[in-house]
Every structure is written in C-alpha cells, then in structure tokens.
N, C-alpha and C positions, 0 to 999 in steps of 0.2 A: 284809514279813512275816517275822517271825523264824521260826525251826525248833522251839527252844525256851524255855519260859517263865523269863521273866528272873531273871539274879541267880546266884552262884556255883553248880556242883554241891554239891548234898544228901551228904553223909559217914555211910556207916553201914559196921558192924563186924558182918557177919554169923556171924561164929564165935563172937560173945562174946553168941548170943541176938537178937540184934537184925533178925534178917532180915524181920519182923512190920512193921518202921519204910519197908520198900522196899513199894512200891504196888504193884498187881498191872498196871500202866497202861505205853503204850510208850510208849519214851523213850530216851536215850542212857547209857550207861555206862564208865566206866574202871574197872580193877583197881588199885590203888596198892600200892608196898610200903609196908614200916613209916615208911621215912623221907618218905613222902606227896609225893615230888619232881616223880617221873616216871610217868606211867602203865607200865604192863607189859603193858596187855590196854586192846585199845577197840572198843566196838562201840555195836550198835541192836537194841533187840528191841521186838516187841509185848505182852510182861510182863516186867518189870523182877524183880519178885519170883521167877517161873521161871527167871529166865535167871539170874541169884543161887544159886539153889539147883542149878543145872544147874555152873556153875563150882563151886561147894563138891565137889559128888558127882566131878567130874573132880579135881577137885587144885587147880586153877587160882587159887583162892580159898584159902589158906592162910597160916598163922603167919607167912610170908616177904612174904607178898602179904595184909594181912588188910583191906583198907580196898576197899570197895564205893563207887562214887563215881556219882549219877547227877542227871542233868536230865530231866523230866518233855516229850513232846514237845506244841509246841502246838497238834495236831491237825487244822491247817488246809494242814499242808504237803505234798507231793507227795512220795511214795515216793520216786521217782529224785531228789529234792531230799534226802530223807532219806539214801539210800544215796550220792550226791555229798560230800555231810557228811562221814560216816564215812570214805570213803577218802582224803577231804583229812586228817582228824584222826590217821587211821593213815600218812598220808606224812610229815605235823607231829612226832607225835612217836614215828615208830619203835618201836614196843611189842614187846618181846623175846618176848611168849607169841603175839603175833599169827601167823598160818603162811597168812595170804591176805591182801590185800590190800584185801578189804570191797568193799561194795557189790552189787548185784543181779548173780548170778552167780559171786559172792565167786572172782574169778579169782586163782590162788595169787602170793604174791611174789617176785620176780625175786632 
C-alpha cells in the first residue's frame, strides 16, 4: 500500500494567489526555492491548504522559498507509517528550515 497517491508532487506558487489550487486534505509537503532543486522545508499535515498558509504567515514560504510542493495522502495508511515517511524524507534530503527531525513527537535534530 502506498502512503501516497501516485505520480510526481502537485507545484503551486502560493504567493502569486494560488493557494485556493492546495486542497484542504492531509498529505505530505516540501517548501522548494526558486531554483526548485532542493526542498528547504518537509513535512505532513492534516490540511495542506492550513499548513500553507501557516508557512506564508511565519516567513517560511517566501520570494526566496516560493514553490509549495505537495502529495495528497492515500488515506489508508497508518499514522506511525506516515510520520516514519517524513523523517526518512527529512534525513534524505536535509532541509535547511527543518529545526526537528519529524515525526510523532517531532524530536529536535541532532
């Protein structure tokens, strides 16, 4: 059973209006900067559109960082499966706004 539903993450530009195109549904997400290389930020949430607008309102989401990157989760999977996910994805690719490590308990990084 996959985590989630197939085929690359969804790209949207919530600074430029677009945050209407993120679903309000949980699922997984990266922050990307401009040059769309590297994540800079990786997580999980239970609304993808809150958690969007919750990075905007921090900083986190800006002209430097504007690219919203997310996969829709497919709802059959198990929490600790979920949150297992995320801190392999943040051990993968090191995200420089990260300040824990992810997952249930989000213990900070070493």
């Amino acid at each position: 059973m996959n985590l989630y539903k197939p085929g690359r993450p969804k790209e949207v530009h919530p600074l430029d209006g677009e945050k209407n195109k993120i679903p309000p549904k949980k699922g997984e997400y990266r922050i990307m900067g401009k040059d769309n290389k590297k994540p800079v930020y990786v997580g999980v949430t239970n609304n993808l559109r809150r958690r969007a607008g919750e990075h905007m309102n921090s900083g986190k989401l800006n002209d430097e960082h504007p690219v919203f990157a997310f996969k829709i989760a497919d709802g059959r999977a198990s929490q600790s499966r979920i949150n297992d996910h995320e801190r392999a994805k943040i051990k993968q690719h090191k995200p420089t706004l990260n300040k824990r490590g992810g997952g249930a308990g989000r213990p900070y990084k070493k």
